[in-house]
N, C-alpha and C positions, 0 to 999 in steps of 0.2 A: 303430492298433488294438493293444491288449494283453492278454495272457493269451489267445491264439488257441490254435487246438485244429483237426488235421486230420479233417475230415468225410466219412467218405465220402460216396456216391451212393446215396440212397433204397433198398431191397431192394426184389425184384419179389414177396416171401414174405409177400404182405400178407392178409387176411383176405377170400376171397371168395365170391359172391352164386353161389348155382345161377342159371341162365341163368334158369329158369323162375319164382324170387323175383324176379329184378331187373326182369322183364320186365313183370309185376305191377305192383313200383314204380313204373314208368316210365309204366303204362298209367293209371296212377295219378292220376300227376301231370297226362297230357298229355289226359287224357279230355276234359277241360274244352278246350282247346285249340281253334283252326282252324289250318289247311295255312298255311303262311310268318307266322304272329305271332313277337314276339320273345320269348325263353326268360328273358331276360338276370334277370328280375325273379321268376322263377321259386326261388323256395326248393327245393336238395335235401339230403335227408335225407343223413345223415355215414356211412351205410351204401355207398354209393356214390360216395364221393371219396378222391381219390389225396391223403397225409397230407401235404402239399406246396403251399404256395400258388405260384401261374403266376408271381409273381413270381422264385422260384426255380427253377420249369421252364427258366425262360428262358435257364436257362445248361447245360440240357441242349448247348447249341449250343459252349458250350465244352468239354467232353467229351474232345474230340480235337485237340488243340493243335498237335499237331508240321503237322497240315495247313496252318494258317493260318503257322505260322512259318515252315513250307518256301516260301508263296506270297512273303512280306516279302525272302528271300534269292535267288529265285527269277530271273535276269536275261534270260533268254528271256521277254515278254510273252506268248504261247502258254502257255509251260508253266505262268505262274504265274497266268495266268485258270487252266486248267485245277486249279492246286491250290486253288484258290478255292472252285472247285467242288466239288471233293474234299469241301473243308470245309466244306460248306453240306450235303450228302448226310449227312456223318458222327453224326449230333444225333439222325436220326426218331428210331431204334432202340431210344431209351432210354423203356419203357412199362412201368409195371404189370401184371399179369397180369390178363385179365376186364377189364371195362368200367368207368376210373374218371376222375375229373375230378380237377383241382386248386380248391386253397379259391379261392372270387371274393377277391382284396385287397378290401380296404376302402380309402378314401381316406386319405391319407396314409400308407399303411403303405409300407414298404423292405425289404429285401433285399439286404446287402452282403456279398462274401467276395473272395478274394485266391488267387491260384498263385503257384507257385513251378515253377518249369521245370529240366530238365537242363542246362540251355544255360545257365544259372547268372542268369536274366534272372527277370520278377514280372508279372502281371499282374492287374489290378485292376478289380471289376464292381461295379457299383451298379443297383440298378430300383427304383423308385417308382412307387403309382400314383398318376395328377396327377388323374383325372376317375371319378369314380363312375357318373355318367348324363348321358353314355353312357360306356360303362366303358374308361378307357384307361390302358396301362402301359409307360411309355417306361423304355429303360435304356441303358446304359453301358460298353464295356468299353475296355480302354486297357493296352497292353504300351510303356510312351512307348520303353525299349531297341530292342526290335524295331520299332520304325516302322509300330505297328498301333492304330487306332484304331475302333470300332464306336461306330454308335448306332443309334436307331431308336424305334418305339414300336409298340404291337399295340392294334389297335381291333375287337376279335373282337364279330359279330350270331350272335347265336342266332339258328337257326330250325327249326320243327318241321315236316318234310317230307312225313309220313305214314307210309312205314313205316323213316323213320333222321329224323337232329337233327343238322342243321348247325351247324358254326363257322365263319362266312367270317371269316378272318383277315387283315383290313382294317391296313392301316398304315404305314409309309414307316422303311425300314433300309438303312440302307449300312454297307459297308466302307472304310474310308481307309485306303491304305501311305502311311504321308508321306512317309517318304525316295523315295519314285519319284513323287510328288505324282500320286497313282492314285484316282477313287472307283470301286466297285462297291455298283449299289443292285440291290436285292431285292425281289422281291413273294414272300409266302410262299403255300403250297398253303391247301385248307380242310380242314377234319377232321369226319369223321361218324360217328355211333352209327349202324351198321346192322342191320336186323333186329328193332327195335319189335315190329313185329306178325307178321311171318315170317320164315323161315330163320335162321340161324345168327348169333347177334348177337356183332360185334364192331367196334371202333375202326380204320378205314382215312383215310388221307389221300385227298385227288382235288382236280382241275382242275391249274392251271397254275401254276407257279414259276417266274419269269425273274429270270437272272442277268445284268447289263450293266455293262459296262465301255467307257462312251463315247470316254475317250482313247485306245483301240487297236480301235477300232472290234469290240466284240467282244460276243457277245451267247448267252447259256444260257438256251433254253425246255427245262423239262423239264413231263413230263406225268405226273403221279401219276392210278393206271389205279383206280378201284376196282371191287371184282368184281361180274359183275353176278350175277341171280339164279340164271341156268343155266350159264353161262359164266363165262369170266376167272379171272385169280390175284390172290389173297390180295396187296396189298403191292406194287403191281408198279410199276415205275416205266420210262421211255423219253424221250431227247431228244435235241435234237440242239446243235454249238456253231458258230456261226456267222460269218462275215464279217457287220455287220449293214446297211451299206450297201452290198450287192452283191447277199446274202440266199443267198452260197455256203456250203454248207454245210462244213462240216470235219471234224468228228468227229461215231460217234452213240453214245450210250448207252442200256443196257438192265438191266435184273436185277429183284433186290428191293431196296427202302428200308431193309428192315431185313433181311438178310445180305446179299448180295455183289453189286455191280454191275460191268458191263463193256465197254468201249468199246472204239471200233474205228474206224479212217480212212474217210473218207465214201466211197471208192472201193474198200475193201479188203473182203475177204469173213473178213479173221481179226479175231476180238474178243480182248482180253486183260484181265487181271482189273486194274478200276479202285480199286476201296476194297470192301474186307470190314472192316464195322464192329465185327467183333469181333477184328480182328487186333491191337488197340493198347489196353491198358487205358483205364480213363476215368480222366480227371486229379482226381485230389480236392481239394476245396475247403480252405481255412481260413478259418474264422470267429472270432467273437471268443465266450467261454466266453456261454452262455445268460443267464448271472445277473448279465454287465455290459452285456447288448445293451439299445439304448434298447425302454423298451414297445411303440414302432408298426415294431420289428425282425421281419419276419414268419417267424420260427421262436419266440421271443418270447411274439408277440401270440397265434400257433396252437398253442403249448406246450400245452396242455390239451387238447384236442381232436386231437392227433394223440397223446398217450399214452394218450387212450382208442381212439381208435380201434387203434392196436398192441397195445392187451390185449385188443382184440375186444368192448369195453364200448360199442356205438353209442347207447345210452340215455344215457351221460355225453359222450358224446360229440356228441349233438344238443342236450343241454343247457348244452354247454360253447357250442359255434357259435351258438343263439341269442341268452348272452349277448352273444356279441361283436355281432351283428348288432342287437339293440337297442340297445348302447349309441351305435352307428353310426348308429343314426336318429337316436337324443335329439341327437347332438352336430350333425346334420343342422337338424335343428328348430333349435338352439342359434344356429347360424351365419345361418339365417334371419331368426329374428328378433331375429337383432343387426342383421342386412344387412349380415355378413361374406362374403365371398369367401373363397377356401381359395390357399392358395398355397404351391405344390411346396417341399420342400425342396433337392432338389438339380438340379431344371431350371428351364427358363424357360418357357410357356405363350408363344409367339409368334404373327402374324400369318398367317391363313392355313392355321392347324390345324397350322403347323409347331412341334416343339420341340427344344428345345435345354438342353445338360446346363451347366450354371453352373458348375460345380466348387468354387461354398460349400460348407464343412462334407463335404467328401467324404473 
């Protein structure tokens, strides 16, 4: 990569919807609608999307580095599941303000950037999306110094619940330390719009997230809580870390997802504070300058529609996004009726719905 340039982190200073406009929208769109259809095909308006396509969300999860690097150094297997976890916790926090989505990629589009750490070491991420319908987005990340390797992919179902819209965030991720020849896979929580039609609308995670580490027998359910209508807290998360073939418990944790959680020995009545997500800046990206990124580069491809949406222009800014979206049909139709197949740039589409990152052209 050359001519790079350090990017920060999205601002949370974005242009937002009274509750009672976006509510409207929403009501809008989903009038038409029945209880559990899928959204996925659902056109929204640019008035209501985070200036960000998911394929760069993705690395909200990189955020907070010194976590996963303390887990790679880490020679206690305890402690460095537990930093594992750390780093899996550290990511929700990073949201826009009000209620907003990221762009759907389109097929083929990418998403590359780079770190540079204290520790004088690099890390390196890539995502692509390989499947349009049904929409999936596998990605990449790799510190080869630190003996840390991620992959994974997200196969997110809309669905419209009545009065919230679900994201069940379907898809298979793991972590590999290689120098301690370690895997940890992950199932992520799901994410809801609450509040449709009553009470207080905002963006919560819920259900379950487990963390596993089968070579030390080790195992994180955590339980993302959302509030219910009269009861509960905003954000709340709890769980516990387990022996997984014994099903003894060890440690439990509690707090919020996004400020400060705290754990505590499964036998002890003291908690102590586990990770406050705002104690550690967020690690900035470097990209390569806009005007050399290839065209299906998704900062790139949404350069127009996210500098209107930053000037508060949503009228060019839905006509920037339709472009892009019709042209994504015609090349749809195109590939049709050639009886072309589409094929990743930088993973492989394998057997079994699994995939795998090639490392051509990366």
């Amino acid at each position: 990569m050359t001519d790079i340039a350090v990017t920060p982190k999205i601002p949370s200073e974005l242009p937002e919807l009274h509750e009672e406009t976006f509510r409207t929208i929403l009501m809008g769109m989903l009038n038409q609608l029945r209880r559990d259809m899928d959204l996925y095909r659902i056109t929204l308006p640019a008035c209501i999307l985070e200036p960000r396509s998911m394929l760069e969300k993705v690395t909200d999860f990189l955020s907070h580095p010194d976590y996963i690097l303390q887990a790679s150094k880490e020679e206690d297997p305890l402690q460095r599941f537990l930093a594992v976890v750390r780093y899996f916790l550290s990511g929700w926090h990073i949201q826009p303000k009000g209620v907003k989505k990221p762009y759907n990629p389109v097929l083929g589009e990418f998403f590359r950037c780079k770190y540079k750490y204290n520790n004088g070491t690099e890390g390196y991420f890539v995502s692509e999306q390989v499947s349009h319908h049904p929409p999936i987005s596998a990605f990449y990340y790799g510190s080869p110094e630190n003996g840390i390797h991620c992959q994974g992919n997200l196969r997110p179902k809309f669905r419209f619940l009545g009065n919230s819209a679900g994201i069940m965030m379907e898809g298979e991720n793991q972590i590999n330390l290689t120098k301690l020849q370690e895997k940890y896979d992950i199932t992520m929580p799901n994410m809801y719009v609450r509040g449709i039609l009553l009470g207080k609308m905002g963006l919560e995670l819920g259900d379950t997230a487990i963390i596993r580490c089968a070579a030390n027998d080790l195992i994180c359910e955590l339980d993302f809580k959302t509030k219910g209508f009269f009861s509960g807290e905003y954000k709340s998360v709890s769980g516990t870390i387990k022996k997984e073939s014994t099903g003894k418990v060890l440690f439990e944790i509690s707090g919020q997802w996004a400020d400060k959680m705290y754990i505590k020995p499964a036998k002890s009545s003291k908690s102590e504070l586990f990770l406050d997500v705002y104690a550690t800046p967020i690690q900035p990206q470097i990209i390569e300058d806009l005007s050399k990124q290839d065209p299906m580069e998704s900062k790139r491809h949404w350069s127009k529609v996210t500098a209107a949406i930053y000037k508060n222009d949503m009228n060019a800014a839905s006509d920037e996004k339709t472009v892009i979206e019709e042209r994504q049909r015609r090349e749809a139709r195109k590939r049709k009726d050639e009886k072309k197949g589409f094929t990743p740039r930088y993973f492989n589409m394998g057997y079994n719905g699994h995939i795998e990152m090639t490392g051509h052209n990366a």
